[in-house]
C-alpha positions, 0 to 999 in steps of 0.5 A: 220637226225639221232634219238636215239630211247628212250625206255622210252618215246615212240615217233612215230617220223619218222613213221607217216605215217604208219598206225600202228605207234604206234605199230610200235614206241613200237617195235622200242622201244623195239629193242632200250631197248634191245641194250641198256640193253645188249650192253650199245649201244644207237640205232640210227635210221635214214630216210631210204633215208639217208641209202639207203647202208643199205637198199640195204644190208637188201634187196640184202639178202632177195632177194637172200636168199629167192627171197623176196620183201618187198612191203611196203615203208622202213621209217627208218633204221640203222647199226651198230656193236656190239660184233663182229655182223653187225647188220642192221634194216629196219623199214617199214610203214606196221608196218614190222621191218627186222634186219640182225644179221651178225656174222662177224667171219666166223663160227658165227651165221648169220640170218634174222629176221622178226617182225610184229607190234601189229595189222598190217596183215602179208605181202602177201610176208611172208605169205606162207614162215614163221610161226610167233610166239608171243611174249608179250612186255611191249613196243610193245604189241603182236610181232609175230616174225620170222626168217631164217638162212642166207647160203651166204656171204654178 
C-alpha cells in the first residue's frame, strides 16, 4: 500500500522498525518537501516488497558501479520521473536512504546518492569508500550525505 509522505506532519509510518525511525521519518520528510517545492510532485513511497523492480534497479547500479552491498533490510521505496529525470529512493531500516537521479537524455547528469539518518553509524560497506558531509535540516536533523557519478547505462 503506497503512502505520500507529508512534510508537515512527520509520521514514522512504515519505519517502525528501524531503529532510528524518527530520524529516518524526518529525512524521508525532507526529500517529500524538497519534490514538492521544486517539482509540485507528491512523494509517494510504498513497502519495499510492493517495489522489488525498483529495489533491484538501485542495487543492480550500486553493485555494478562500485561492487556494493547494501546489508541493511530495504523497508521502503519509490520511483518516479520528474523534469526528464528517473528518480528512484530506497529507504533502509539502519536509517541509510539511497536515490538514483538518472538523467534520461544522454548527456544528462546521472548519480547516486547516500543519506545517512541523525544518530545511525556509517554502514561498515561505506565507510572506506565515501566521505560524508553534513547537512543541518529543520526536518531531519544532521543529514551526512554522499555520492558518485553513475559511467554506465541502466
Amino acid at each position: 500500500m503506497s503512502y505520500a509522505v507529508d512534510f508537515t506532519t512527520v509520521s514514522t509510518v512504515g519505519l517502525e522498525s528501524s531503529p532510528v525511525a524518527d530520524a529516518l521519518a524526518g529525512l524521508r520528510a525532507n526529500e517529500a518537501r524538497y519534490f514538492k517545492n521544486k517539482y509540485d510532485h507528491v512523494f509517494t513511497v510504498e513497502p519495499a516488497a510492493e517495489a522489488p523492480e525498483t529495489v533491484d534497479w538501485v542495487h543492480r547500479i550500486l553493485k555494478e558501479e562500485r561492487d556494493l552491498v547494501i546489508s541493511s533490510r530495504p523497508l521502503e521505496a519509490t520511483e518516479f520521473e520528474v523534469d526528464g529525470i528517473r528518480m528512484a529512493y530506497v529507504f533502509y531500516e539502519s536509517g541509510l536512504s539511497i536515490n538514483v537521479m538518472y538523467t534520461l537524455e544522454d548527456s544528462g547528469k546521472r548519480a547516486v546518492g547516500f543519506k545517512l539518518s541523525d544518530g545511525m553509524d556509517v554502514p561498515e560497506e561505506l565507510a572506506d569508500k565515501f566521505k560524508f558531509a553534513r547537512q543541518k535540516s529543520k526536518l531531519a536533523g544532521t543529514i551526512r550525505g554522499s555520492y558518485f557519478v553513475i559511467k554506465n547505462e541502466y
